[in-house]
Structures are given as structure tokens and as C-alpha cells.
C-alpha positions as CSV (number, residue, x, y, z in Angstrom):
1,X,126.2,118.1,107.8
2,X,127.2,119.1,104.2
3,X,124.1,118.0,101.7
4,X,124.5,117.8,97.9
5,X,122.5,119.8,95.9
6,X,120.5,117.3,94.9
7,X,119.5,116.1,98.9
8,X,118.9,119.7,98.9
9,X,116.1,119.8,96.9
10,X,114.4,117.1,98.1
11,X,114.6,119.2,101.7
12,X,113.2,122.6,100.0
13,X,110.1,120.4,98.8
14,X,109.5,118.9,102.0
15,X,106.1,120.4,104.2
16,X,106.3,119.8,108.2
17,X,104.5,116.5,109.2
18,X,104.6,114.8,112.8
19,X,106.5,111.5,110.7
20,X,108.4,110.8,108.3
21,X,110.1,108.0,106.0
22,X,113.2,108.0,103.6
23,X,113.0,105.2,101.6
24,X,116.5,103.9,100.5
25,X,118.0,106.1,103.1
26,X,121.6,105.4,102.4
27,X,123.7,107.5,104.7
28,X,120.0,108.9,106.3
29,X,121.5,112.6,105.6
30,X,117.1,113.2,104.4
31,X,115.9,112.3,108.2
32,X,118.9,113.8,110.2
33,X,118.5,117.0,107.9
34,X,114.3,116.9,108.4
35,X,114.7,116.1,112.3
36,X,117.6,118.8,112.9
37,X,115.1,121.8,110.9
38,X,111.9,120.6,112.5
39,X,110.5,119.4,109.4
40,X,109.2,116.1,111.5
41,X,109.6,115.1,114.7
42,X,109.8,111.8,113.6
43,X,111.4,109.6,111.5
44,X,112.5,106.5,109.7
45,X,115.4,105.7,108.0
46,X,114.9,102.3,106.1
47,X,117.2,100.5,103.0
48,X,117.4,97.3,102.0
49,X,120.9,96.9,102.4
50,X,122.6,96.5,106.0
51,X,125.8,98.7,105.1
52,X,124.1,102.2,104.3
53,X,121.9,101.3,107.6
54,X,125.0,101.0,109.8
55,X,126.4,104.5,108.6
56,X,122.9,106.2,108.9
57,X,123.0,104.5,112.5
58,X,127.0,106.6,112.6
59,X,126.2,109.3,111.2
60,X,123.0,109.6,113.7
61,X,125.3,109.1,116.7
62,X,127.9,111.7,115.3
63,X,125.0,113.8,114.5
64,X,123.7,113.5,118.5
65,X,120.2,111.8,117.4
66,X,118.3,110.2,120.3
67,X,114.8,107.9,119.8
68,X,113.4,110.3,117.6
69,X,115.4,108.6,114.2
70,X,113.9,105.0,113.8
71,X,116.5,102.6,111.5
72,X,114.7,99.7,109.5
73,X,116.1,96.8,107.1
74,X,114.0,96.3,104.7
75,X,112.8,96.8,101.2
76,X,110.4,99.4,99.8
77,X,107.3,100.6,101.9
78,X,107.5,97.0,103.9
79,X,109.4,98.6,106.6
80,X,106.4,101.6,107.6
81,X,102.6,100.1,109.1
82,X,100.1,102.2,107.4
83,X,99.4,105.3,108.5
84,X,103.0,105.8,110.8
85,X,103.8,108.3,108.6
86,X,102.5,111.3,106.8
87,X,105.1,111.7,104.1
88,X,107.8,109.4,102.5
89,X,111.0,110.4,100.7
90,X,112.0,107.7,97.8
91,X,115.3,108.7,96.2
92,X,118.2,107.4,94.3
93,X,116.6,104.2,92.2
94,X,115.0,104.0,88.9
95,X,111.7,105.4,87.8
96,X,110.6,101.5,87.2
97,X,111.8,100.6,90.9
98,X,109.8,103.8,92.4
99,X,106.8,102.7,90.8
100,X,107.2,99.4,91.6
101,X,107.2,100.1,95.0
102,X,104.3,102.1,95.6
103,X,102.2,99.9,93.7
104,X,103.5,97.0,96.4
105,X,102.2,98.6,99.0
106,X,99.4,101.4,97.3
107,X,97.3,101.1,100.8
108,X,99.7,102.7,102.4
109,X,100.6,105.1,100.0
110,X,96.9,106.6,100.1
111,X,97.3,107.2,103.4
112,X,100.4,109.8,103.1
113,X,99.7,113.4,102.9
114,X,102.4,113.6,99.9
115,X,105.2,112.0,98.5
116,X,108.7,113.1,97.3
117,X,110.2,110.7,94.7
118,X,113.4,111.6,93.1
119,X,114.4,109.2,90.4
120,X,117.8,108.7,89.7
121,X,117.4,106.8,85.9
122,X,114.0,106.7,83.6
123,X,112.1,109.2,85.3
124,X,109.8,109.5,82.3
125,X,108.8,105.9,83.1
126,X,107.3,107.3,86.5
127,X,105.7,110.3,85.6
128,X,103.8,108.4,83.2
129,X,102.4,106.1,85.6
130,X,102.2,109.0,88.1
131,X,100.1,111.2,85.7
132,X,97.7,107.8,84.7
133,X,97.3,106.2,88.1
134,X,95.3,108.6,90.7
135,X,98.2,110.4,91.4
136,X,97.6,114.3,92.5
137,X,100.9,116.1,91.3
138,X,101.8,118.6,93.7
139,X,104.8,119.8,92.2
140,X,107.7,119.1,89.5
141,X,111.0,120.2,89.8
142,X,114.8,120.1,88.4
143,X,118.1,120.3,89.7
144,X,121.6,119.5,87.8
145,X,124.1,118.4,90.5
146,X,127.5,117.2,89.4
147,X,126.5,117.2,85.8
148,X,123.6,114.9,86.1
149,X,120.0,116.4,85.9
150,X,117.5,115.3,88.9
151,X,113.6,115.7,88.4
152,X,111.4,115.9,91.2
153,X,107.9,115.0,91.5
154,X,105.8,115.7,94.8
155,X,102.4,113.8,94.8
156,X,100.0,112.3,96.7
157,X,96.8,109.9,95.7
158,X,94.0,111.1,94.5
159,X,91.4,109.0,92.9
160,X,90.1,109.9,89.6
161,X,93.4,112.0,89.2
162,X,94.4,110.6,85.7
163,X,95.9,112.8,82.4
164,X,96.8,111.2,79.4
165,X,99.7,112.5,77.5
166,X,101.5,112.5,74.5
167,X,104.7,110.3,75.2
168,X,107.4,113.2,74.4
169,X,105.3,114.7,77.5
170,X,106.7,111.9,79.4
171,X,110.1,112.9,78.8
172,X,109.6,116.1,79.1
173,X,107.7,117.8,82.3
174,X,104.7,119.5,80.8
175,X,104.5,121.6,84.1
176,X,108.0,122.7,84.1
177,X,108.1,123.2,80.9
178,X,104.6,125.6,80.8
179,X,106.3,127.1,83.7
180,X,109.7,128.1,81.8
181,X,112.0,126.3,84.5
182,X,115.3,128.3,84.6
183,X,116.8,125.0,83.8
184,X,114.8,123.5,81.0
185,X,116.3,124.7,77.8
186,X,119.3,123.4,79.1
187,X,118.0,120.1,80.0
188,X,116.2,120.5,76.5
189,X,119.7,120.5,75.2
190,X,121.1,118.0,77.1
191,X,118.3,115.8,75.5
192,X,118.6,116.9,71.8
193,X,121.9,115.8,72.1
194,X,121.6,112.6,73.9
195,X,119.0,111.5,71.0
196,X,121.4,113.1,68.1
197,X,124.0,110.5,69.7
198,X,121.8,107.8,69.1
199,X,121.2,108.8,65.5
200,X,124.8,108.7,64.8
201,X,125.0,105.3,66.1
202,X,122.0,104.3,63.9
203,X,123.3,103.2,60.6
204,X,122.3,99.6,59.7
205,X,119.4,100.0,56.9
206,X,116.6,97.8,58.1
207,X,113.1,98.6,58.7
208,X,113.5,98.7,62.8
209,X,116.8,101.2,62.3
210,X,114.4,103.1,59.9
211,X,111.7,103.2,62.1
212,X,113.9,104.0,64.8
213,X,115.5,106.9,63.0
214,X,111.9,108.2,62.3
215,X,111.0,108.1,65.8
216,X,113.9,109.7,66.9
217,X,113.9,112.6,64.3
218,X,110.6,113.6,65.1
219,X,111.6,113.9,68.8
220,X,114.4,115.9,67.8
221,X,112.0,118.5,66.2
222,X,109.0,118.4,69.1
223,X,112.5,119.2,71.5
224,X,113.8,121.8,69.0
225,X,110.3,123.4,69.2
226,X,110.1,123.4,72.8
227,X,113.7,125.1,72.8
228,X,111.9,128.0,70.2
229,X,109.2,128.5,73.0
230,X,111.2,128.7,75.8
């Protein structure tokens, strides 16, 4: 079973637990690989949509899976009774869909030794409600696969657990970037250009363009600062 690098890296975070659940499992490469490398004895394999289900269910058979791999329609964290699992794998949606789902069902997540959520779009929407919710964060990481940058965040709940940040801070993983991540002053770049795009784009003369333009500018100067330090 051939994993992208991104599907690696949410195995190389993973601790051993008893059970396990991959939220939005898609082809259920997360479980098979977790169940195969004793990472769980257990697991769950759950997506809202029917046709990922039926090739997890194929790719289990192919794979020579028994009982041990559980397959559930269903959306978010409705698919898992509290406490069947220690740890849950949520990959592959937005940030706003991530948080959205946790909040839906926040009994259960309390119960869960940790998390690993891997947004695929606005991540910086769910760190922000990760670092300002009771949210104990384990670990951040980063990964580029296929020319798209993946963050990571490991976590579990925590009450009382709450940092406030700046909003560039959001954006940009205070953690990884303390920590000089191999990869951040190239996903520093990526940004600086992405938001030197938008500028170009800007050129209508009214006061939310202006304002816009501001906000964007000074951005471009907290990133170009963070470049200097790394």
C-alpha cells in the first residue's frame, strides 16, 4: 500500500491506542496503514459519502482485513459512541468543516486521548479556534506534497487551555515557526507571494480596496520579518 506524503504524516504523528477513527476516510489507506503497523488494534473507517466507503471496504478485502476494520456511513463524529475510541484522524476538508465537527459532537471529543486534524483549505481558521477553545496542542507540523503545503495539528481537550494571538499568528504556526521548521521559510514564501498576488489584483481606489491594501502590506512586512528571523 503506496501512501502519499501527506497520509504519511498523519501516520508518523500517530501514538498506539487500542481504537481508532478516520474521519472522512476516503479510500481508508489511514486505518489499513494503523491496523497493518500496530498502531491500533481497532478501527473505524467512516465518510459521509457511500462511494469512498465501498473502496475502503475493497481496498480492506485486497488488503486481507478481517473484523478488526469497522466501515460507517455517516457524517462527522456521529458515526463513533463516546468513548469507542481513543484517537480520531480528521483529514482532507476545510479548517471551518473540522471545527465544525468537533464542536457537533465536543462530548465526545473530550473523551479522546488526542486528535490528528489535517486541513486541506483555511487551516488558520482552525488553529484559531483550536488555540481559544480548551484545546491542548500537542504538536504542529508541515509537509508540502505535490506542491500543496499541509499543516498538521495534534491536540486533545484541555479545559482552561486558551491563547490569544495576534491574527498573522493564525496564519502562521507560532510553534513551527519558534521551532525554525525546515519548511517554513519556504511556506513563508509561498505566502508572501500569494498576498503580493492579491495586491496586484487590487486596483480600484475606494476606501475598502485602500484598507485592504493596508492590511495586506502590513502582512507582507510581519512575513518578510519572519523570513529575516528564520
Amino acid at each position: 500500500m503506496d501512501l502519499s506524503k501527506r497520509l504519511k504524516f498523519i501516520i508518523k504523528n500517530m501514538d498506539k491506542v487500542v481504537a481508532m477513527a478516520d474521519i472522512g476516510t476516503d479510500h481508508g489507506y489511514v486505518p489499513l496503514y494503523a491496523l497493518r503497523n500496530d498502531i491500533c488494534t481497532k478501527a473505524i473507517a467512516s465518510d459521509i459519502n457511500k462511494d469512498p466507503l465501498d473502496k475502503a471496504r475493497l481496498n480492506a478485502i485486497l488488503e486481507g482485513m478481517g473484523d478488526e476494520l469497522e466501515f460507517r456511513l455517516g457524517g462527522g463524529l456521529s458515526t463513533v459512541k463516546n468513548q469507542e475510541v481513543q484517537a480520531v484522524v480528521i483529514a482532507g476538508m476545510g479548517g471551518n468543516l473540522i471545527r465544525d465537527i468537533l464542536e457537533k459532537d465536543i462530548e465526545k471529543v473530550n473523551n479522546l486521548d488526542y486528535l490528528i486534524l489535517q486541513p486541506a483549505q483555511n487551516p488558520e481558521v482552525l488553529r484559531e479556534y483550536l488555540y481559544t477553545n480548551d484545546y491542548e496542542i500537542l504538536e504542529e507540523d508541515l509537509c508540502l506534497d505535490e506542491d500543496k503545503y499541509y499543516e498538521l495539528f495534534k491536540v486533545k481537550r484541555k479545559e482552561g487551555e486558551n491563547t490569544s494571538l495576534d491574527s498573522i499568528y493564525y496564519e502562521v504556526s507560532p510553534k513551527l515557526l519558534m521551532s525554525r521548521h525546515p519548511l517554513m521559510k519556504d511556506y513563508l514564501n509561498y505566502k508572501l507571494d500569494q498576498y503580493n498576488k492579491i495586491l496586484s489584483f487590487l486596483t480600484d481606489s475606494t476606501v475598502s480596496a485602500n484598507e485592504r491594501r493596508k492590511e495586506i502590506n502590513e502582512k507582507i512586512t510581519v512575513i518578510s520579518n519572519m523570513i529575516n528571523f528564520l
